[in-house]
N, C-alpha and C positions, 0 to 999 in steps of 0.2 A: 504494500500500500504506500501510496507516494505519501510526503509530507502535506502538501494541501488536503489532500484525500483522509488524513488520519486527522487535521486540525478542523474538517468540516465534520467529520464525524463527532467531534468530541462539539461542536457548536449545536450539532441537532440535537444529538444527548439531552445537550442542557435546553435547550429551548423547549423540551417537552413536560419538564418541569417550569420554564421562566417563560411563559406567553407572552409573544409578541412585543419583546425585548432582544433582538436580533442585532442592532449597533451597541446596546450594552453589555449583551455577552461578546460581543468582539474585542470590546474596549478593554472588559474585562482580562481575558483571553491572553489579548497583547501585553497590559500589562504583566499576570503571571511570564509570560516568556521573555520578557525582559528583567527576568528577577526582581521584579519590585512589587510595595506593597501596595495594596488598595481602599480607600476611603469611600463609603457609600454614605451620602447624608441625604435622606427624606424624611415624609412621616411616618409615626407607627404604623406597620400593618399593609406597607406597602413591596416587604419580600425580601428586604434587604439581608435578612438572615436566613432566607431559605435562598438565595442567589451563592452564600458563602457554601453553605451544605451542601448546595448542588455542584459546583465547581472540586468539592475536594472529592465526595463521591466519583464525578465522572475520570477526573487526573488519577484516580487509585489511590490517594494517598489518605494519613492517619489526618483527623481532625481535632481539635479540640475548641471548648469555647467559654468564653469567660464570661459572666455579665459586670461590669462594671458598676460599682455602687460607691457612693458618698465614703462610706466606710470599709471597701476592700485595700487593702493592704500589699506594697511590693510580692510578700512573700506568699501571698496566694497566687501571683505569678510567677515570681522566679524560682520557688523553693524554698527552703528550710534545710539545715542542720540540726539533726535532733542526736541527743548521746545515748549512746547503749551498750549499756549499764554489762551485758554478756562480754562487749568486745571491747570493755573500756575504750570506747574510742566516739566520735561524731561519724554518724550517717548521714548521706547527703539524701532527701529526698526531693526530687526534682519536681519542678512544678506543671502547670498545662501547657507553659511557652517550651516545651522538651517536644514538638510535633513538627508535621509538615504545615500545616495549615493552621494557626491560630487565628479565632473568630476572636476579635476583643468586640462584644455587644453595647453598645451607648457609650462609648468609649468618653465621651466628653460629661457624661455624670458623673467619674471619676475623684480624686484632689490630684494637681499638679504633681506630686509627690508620686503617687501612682503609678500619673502617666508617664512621667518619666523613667520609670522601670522599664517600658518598652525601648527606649533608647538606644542603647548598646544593643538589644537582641536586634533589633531591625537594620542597624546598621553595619553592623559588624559581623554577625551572626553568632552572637556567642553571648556570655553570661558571667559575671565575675562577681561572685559570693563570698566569702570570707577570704579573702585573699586566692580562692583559686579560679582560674577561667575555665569554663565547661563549655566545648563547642553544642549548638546546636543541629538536631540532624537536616541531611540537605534532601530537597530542598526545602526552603523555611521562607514562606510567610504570611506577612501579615493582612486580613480582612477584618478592617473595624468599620463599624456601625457609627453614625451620630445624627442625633435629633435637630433639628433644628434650633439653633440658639436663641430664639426667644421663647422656646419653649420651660415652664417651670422646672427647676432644677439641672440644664441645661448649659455648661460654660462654653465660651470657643476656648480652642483647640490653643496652646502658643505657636510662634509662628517657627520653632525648633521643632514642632511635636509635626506640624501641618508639613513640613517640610521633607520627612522621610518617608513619606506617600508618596511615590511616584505618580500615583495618579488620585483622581477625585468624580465620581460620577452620581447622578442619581436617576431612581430609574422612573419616576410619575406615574402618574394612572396612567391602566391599560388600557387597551384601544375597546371598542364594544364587543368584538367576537370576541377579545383575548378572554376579557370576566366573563361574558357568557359561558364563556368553557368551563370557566373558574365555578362559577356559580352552581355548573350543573355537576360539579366534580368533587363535591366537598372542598371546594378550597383548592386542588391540587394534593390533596391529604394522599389519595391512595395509587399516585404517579410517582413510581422512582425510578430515577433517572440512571439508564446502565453502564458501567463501567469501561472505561476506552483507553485506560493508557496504566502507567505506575510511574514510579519516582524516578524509575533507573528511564525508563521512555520519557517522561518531561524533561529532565538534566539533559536528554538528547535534545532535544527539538530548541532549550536554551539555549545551549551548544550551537544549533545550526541560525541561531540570530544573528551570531556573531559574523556571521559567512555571508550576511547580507551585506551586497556591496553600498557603500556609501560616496557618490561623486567627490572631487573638488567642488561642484559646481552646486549641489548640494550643504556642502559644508558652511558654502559662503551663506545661502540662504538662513541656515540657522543661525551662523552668526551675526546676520544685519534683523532677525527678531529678537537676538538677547539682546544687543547692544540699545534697540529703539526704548526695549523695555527698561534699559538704566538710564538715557536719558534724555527721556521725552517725560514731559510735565504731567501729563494722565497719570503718571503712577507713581507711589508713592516711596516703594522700595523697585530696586530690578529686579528681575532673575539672574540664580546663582549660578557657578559653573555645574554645581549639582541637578540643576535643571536642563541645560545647555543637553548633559549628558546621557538625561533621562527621556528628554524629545528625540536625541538622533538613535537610543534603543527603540520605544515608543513605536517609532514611524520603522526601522529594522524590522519588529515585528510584524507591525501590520502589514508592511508586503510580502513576507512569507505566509503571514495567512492568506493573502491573495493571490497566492502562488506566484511571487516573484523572485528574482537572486540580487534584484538590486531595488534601491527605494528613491520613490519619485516624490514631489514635495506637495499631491496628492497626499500622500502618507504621513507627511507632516502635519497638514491641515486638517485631515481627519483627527490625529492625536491630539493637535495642540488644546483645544480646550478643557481636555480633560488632565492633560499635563499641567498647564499653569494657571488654573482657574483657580486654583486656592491659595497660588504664590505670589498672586500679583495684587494689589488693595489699588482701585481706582484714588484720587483725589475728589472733593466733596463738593464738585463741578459735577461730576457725571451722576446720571441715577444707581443707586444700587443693584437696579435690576440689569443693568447693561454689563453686558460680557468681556473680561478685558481680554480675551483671544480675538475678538474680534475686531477691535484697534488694530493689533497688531497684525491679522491678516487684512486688512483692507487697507496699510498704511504700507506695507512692507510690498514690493512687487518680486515675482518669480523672473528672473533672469534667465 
């Protein structure tokens, strides 16, 4: 089975649990193949945690999932040392971020303190507890949840915590066949979505992003969007090189899910809103509803 052939397989998988979300499971999709993490912000009840369940299902891999609350604690996520007493000595017991797939659920209901517990693991892939580093297994990561921030109990995100999201998407109400399906199905309750790959097959198909060719002429492109983005007056902060990095993976993948060997700036524009729509804070000229991806593609011209 060729590589399009195997990545469209795992799109239908999922689409048969995620109705008529076909550009967010691609988005999705690209970002896991670009090694990075993913941020879904909607309302309650709108999938965002059956979208994570459903992706680690189809990929084969182990899942785990956390809910974040006011009162949870680093070491409900990263672990515990506990001593015992047989072996005079500390046991390490490892926590739920020890997986391929951690769901951190309303991750912004959290305290700061918390959040920052994901830090090092998303970054780095690893975990550093009483003085020792425990790698995490590969591949590793991260799908969090978050409510809308005026909703009660609700903080945003810091802009260190927003930043190791690769990407940010939300998925809205479905179209009217998609609920009518919904509706006459339990919800989606008794559809599970089947199995199309494992960890050792995802690390490949990583692996083959990397082979996606990337132009000169290309590269210029991405660098006349970061650069507008540090200094053009619409925005208040730039994009970082961490961004810079995570657009030219981004759009890598997306043309291998489209079956290609190299990436056209097609593939940039399709990613870019969901790459820096959480990195970039308009100035308080613009509406809040306006998109700051889209300044940037209607300012920036394809050479």
């Amino acid at each position: 089975m060729t590589t399009q052939a195997t990545l469209q397989r795992i799109l239908d998988a999922a689409g048969q649990v995620i109705l008529g979300k076909e550009t967010q499971l691609k988005l999705s999709l690209a970002c896991i193949l670009a090694r990075g993490h993913l941020l879904i912000e909607d309302l309650p009840g709108m999938g965002k945690s059956t979208l994570a369940h459903t992706l680690a299902q189809v990929l084969g891999l182990e899942f785990r999932r956390v809910q974040f609350t006011s009162d949870l604690l680093p070491a409900d996520i990263l672990g515990v040392s506990v001593y015992d007493r047989n072996a005079a000595e500390f046991r390490f017991h490892p926590g739920p971020v020890f997986t391929n797939v951690l769901l951190a659920d309303e991750l912004n209901r959290a305290t700061p303190k918390t959040q920052s517990a994901l830090l090092e693991a998303m970054e780095e892939h690893q975990v550093t507890l009483d003085g020792e580093t425990r790698p995490l297994p590969e591949p590793f990561f991260v799908i969090a949840t978050q409510n809308p921030t005026h909703h009660i109990g609700a903080y945003p995100l810091p802009e260190s915590q927003l930043d190791r999201f690769l990407m940010k998407i939300s998925l809205g109400y479905p179209d009217q066949q998609s609920e009518r399906s919904l509706l006459g199905n339990a919800g989606g309750r008794n559809v599970t979505a089947p199995t199309c790959l494992d960890a050792s097959g995802l690390i490949a198909l990583q692996q083959s992003v990397d082979n996606v060719h990337v132009s000169a002429a290309l590269l210029d492109y991405l660098q006349a969007l970061l650069d507008l983005s540090r200094n053009s007056a619409h925005f208040l902060t730039g994009l970082s090189p961490r961004s810079g990095i995570a657009l030219r993976q981004c759009a890598q993948a997306w043309a291998l899910i489209a079956g290609r060997d190299h990436t056209l700036p097609e593939d940039v524009q399709a990613v870019l809103p969901g790459v820096v729509g959480h990195r970039l804070r308009l100035d308080s000229s613009h509406p809040a509803s306006e998109n700051p991806a889209d300044i940037l593609l209607n300012t920036v011209p394809v050479n």
